[in-house]
C-alpha positions as CSV (number, residue, x, y, z in Angstrom):
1,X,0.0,0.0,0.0
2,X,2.8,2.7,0.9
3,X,4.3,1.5,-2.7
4,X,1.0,2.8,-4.6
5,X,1.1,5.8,-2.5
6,X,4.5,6.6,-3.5
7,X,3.7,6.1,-7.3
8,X,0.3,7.9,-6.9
9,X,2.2,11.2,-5.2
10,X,5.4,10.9,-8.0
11,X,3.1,10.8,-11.0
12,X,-0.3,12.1,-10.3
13,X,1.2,14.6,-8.2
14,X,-1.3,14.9,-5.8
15,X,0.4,15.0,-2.5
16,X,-1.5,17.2,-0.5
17,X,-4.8,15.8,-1.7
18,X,-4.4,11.9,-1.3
19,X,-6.5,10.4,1.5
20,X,-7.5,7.4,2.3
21,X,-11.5,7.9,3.3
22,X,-14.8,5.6,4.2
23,X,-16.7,8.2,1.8
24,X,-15.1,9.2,-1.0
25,X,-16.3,12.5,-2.8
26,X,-17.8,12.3,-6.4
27,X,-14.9,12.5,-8.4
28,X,-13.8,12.7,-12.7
29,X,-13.2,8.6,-12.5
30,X,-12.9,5.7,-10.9
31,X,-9.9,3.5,-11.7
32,X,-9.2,0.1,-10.6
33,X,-6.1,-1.5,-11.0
34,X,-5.7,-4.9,-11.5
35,X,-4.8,-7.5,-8.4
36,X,-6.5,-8.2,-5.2
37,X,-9.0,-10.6,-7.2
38,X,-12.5,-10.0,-8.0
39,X,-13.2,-8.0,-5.0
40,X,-11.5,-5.2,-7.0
41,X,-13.9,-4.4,-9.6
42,X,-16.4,-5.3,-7.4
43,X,-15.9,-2.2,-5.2
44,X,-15.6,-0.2,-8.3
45,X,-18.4,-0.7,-9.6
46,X,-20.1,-0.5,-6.6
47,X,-18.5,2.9,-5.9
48,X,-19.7,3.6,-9.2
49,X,-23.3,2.6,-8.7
50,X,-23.3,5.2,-5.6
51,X,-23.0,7.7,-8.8
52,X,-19.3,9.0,-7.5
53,X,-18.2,9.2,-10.8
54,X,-19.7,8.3,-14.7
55,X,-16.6,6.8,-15.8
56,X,-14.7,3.5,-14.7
57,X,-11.0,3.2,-15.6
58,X,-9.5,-0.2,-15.6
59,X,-5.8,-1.4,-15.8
60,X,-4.1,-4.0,-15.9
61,X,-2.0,-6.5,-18.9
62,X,-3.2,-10.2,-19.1
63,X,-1.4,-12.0,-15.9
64,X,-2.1,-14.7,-17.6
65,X,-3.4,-16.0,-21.0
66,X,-4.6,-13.5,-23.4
67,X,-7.0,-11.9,-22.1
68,X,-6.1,-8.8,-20.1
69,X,-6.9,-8.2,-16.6
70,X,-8.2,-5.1,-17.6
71,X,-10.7,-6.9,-20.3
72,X,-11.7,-9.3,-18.0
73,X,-12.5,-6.6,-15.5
74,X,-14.5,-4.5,-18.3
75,X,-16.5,-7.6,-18.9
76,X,-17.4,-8.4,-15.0
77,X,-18.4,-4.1,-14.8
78,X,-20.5,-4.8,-18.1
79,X,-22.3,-7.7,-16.5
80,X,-23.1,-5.4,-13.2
81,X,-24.9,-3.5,-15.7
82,X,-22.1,-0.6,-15.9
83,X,-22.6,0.8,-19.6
84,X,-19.7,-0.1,-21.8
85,X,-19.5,3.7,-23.0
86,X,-18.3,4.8,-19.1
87,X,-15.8,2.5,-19.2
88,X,-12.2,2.8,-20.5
89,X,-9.9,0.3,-20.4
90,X,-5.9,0.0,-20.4
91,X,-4.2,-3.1,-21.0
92,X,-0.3,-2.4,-21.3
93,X,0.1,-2.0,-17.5
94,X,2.2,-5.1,-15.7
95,X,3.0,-3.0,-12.8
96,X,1.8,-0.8,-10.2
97,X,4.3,1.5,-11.4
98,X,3.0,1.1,-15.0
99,X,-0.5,1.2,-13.9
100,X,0.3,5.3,-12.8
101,X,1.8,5.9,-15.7
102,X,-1.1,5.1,-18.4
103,X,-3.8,5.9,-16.2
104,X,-2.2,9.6,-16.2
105,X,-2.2,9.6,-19.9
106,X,-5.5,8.7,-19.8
107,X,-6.5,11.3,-17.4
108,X,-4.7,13.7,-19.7
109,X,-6.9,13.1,-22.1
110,X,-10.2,14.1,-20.7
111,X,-11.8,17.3,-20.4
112,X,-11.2,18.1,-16.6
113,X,-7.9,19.8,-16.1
114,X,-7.7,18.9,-12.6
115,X,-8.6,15.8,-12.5
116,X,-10.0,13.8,-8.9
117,X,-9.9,9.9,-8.9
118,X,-10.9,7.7,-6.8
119,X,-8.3,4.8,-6.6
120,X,-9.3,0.8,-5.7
């Protein structure tokens, strides 16, 4: 956990804004990050169903096989009735560190210029 924090300060450079909190503010996106199993995307897209954000970012490369974590992610959000046009998914990302790194050109991308995630 410390590890992600790191990353998420270095690259996202959000230091004086990262908290850890039991109710998260509505924010530009949710991203989840592959790992942890399916409880993951399961607290995305429940965070996601409580309307704190209309987009879902996932990431993560294909651990195994060759579907990507992130694809197989996208398909469990899709089945929770999440609409496949809030989701974006990434699928080069094999680490943590990697995972920062193409999220923020995502982010970069969209129309807020300050953007607020929240991070499972």
């Amino acid at each position: 956990m410390s590890i992600l924090a790191i990353l998420l300060i270095g690259f996202f450079s959000i230091g004086p804004y990262l908290s850890c909190q039991d109710h998260p503010a509505i924010s530009d996106a949710i991203v989840v990050i592959s790992g942890g199993g399916p409880e993951r995307i399961a607290t995305g897209v429940s965070l996601y169903d409580q309307k704190l954000s209309k987009l879902l970012i996932l990431s993560g490369n294909a651990f195994s096989g060759e579907t990507s974590n992130a694809e197989s992610m996208r398909r469990a959000a899709i089945k929770s009735s999440v609409p496949q046009a809030n989701i974006i998914t990434e699928d080069k990302a094999e680490t943590t560190y990697e995972n920062a790194l193409y999220v923020k050109k995502i982010l970069s991308g969209q129309e807020h210029s300050e953007n607020k995630i929240i991070l499972v």
